[in-house]
C-alpha positions in Angstrom: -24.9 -48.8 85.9 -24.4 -50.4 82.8 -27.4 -49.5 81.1 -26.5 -45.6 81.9 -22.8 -46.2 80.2 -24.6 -47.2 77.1 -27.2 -44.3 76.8 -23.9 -42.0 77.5 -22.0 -43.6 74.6 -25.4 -43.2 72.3 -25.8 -40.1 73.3 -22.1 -39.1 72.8 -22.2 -40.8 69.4 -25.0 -39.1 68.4 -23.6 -35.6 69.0 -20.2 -36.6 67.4 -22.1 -37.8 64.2 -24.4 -34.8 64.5 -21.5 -32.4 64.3 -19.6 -34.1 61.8 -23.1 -33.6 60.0 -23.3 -30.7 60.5 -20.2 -29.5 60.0 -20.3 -31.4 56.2 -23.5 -29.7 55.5 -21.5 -26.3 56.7 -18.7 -27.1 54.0 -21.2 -27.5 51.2 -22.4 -24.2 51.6 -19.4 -22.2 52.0 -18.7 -24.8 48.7 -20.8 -23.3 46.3 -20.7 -19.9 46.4 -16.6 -20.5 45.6 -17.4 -23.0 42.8 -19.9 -19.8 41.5 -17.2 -17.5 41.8 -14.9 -19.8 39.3 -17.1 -20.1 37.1 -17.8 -16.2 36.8 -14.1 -15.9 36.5 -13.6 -18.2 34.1 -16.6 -16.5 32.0 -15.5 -13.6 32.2 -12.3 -14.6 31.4 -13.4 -16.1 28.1 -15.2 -13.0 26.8 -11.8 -10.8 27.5 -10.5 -13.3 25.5 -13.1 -12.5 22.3 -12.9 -8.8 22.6 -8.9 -9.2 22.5 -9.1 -11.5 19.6 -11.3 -8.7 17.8 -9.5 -6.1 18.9 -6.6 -8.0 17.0 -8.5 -8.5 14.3 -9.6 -4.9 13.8 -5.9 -4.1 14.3 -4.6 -6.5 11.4 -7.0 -5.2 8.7 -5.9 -1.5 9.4 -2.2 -2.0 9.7 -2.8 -4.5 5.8 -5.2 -1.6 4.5 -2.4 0.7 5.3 0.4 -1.5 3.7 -1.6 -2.0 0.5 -1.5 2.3 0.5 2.0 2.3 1.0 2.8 -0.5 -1.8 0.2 1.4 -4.2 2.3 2.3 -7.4 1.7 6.1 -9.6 2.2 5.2 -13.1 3.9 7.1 -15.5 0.8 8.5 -17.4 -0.6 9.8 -14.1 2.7 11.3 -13.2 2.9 13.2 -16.2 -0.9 14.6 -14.6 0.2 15.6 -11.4 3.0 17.3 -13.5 1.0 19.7 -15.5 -1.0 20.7 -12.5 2.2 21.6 -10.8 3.6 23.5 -14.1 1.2 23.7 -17.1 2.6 23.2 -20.4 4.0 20.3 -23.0 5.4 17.3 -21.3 8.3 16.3 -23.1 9.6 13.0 -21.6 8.5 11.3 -18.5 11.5 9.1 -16.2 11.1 6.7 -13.2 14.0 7.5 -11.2 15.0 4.6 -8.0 18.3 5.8 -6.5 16.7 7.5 -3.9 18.2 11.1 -4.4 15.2 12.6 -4.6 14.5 13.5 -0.4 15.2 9.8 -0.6 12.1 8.4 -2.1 11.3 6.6 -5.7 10.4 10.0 -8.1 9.2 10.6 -11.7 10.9 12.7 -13.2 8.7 14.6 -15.9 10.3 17.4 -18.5 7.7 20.0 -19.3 7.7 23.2 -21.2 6.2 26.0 -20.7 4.4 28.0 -23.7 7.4 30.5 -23.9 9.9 27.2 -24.3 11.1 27.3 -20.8 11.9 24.1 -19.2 10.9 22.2 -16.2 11.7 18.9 -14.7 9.0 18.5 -12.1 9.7 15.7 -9.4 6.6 13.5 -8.8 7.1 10.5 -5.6 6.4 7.0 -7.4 4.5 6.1 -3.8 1.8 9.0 -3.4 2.0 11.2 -7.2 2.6 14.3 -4.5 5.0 17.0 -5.7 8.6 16.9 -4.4 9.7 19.6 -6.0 10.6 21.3 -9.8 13.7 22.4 -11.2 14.3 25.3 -14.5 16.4 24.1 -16.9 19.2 26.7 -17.7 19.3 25.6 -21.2 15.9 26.7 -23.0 16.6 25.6 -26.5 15.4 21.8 -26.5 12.4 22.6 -25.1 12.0 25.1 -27.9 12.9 22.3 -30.4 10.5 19.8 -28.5 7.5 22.4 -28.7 8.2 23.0 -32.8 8.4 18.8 -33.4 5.1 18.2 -31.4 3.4 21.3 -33.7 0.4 19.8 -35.3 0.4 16.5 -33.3 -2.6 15.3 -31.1 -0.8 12.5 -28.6 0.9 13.8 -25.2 3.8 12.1 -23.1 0.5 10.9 -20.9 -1.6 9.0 -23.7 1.8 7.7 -24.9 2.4 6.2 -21.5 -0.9 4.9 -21.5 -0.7 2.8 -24.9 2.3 1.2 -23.7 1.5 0.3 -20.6 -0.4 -2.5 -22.7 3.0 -3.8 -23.1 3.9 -3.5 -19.7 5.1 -1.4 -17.1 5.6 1.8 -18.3 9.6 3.0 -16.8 10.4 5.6 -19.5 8.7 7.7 -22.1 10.3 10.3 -24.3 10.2 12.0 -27.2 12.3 11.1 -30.4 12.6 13.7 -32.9 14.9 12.5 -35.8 13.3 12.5 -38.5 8.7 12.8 -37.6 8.7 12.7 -34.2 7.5 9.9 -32.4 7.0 8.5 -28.5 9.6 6.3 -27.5 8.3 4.3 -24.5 10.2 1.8 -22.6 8.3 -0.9 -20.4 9.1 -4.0 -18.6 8.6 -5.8 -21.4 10.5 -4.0 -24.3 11.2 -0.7 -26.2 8.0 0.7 -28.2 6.9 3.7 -30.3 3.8 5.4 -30.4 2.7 7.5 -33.1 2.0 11.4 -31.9 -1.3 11.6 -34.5 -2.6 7.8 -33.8 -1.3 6.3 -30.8 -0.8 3.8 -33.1 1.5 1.4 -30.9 4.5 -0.6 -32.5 8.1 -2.3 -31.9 11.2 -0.5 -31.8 13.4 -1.7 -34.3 16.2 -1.2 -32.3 14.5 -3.4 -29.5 13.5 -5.9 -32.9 17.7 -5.7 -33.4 18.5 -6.7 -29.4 16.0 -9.5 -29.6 17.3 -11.1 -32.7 21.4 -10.6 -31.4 20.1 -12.3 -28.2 
């Protein structure tokens, strides 16, 4: 009697471990395909991650490139260009105007007449050197005067604004006619004159005067 209680409790021990077995070996399968999964998960995760940082990437160097071609600045010399391809002729005097009353954007504002002495100002935006726009003058004869002082002369408003912008950033540019006439240009830096047969660049002595008062 005895000996058969034993064998039961083997026997009964033996299918208790053999299911706990069993059911362990059951886990680790159903394990491993989940721990797969994860891992997928988190690899795929990663490369979204990569393409988003490129993405983001991509989209910084357009939106700089694009703010470097708003911030880019026409100078004077190439407004006066865009000018006389709007309205051919003589420029006369070349002004950067800021106050934002031209269709509310930074304008040149280039003077040019015409070969009959008819006057133009010709609005050219600071940001992009297109055309905003050109006004007639109603009053003919400075133009008229401007044309007979620049007779026999070989330097335009546009090489005058070049030779000073070695001096600086070129704001102003206009023609003084007391006495020969000569380009007075006004940069960031001072108040020059360029002759109209050299280019010759020099001083102002009125901006000589201001320096030595200050």
């Amino acid at each position: 009697m005895k000996r058969n209680i034993v064998i039961a409790t083997v026997t009964a021990a033996a299918l208790v471990t053999g299911g706990t077995v069993a059911a362990y070996a059951s886990g680790d399968d159903d394990g491993a395909p989940a721990q797969r999964d994860s891992n997928t998960r988190v690899a795929d995760d990663r490369d979204d991650d990569r393409d988003d940082s490129r993405d983001d990437s991509q989209d910084g160097t357009r939106d700089d490139d694009t703010a470097e071609a708003r911030t880019a600045e026409v100078t004077a010399a190439e407004a006066v260009t865009a000018a006389l391809k709007r309205t051919p002729g003589t420029a006369v005097s070349v002004d950067r105007e800021d106050d934002g009353e031209n269709d509310g954007a930074d304008a040149w504002e280039v003077d040019v007449v015409t070969s009959d002495g008819t006057e133009y100002t010709v609005r050219i935006a600071a940001g992009s050197g297109k055309v905003l726009g050109a006004d007639r003058d109603d009053d003919d004869s400075d133009g008229r005067d401007d044309l007979a002082a620049l007779k026999g002369t070989t330097v335009d408003a546009g090489e005058a604004a070049r030779a000073g912008a070695a001096k600086g950033t070129v704001t102003e540019v206009d023609l003084d006619d007391d006495g020969p006439a000569v380009w007075t240009v006004e940069t960031t830096k001072g108040e020059w004159k360029v002759d109209t047969r050299t280019a010759e660049l020099s001083r102002s002595q009125d901006d000589d005067r201001q320096a030595d008062d200050d």
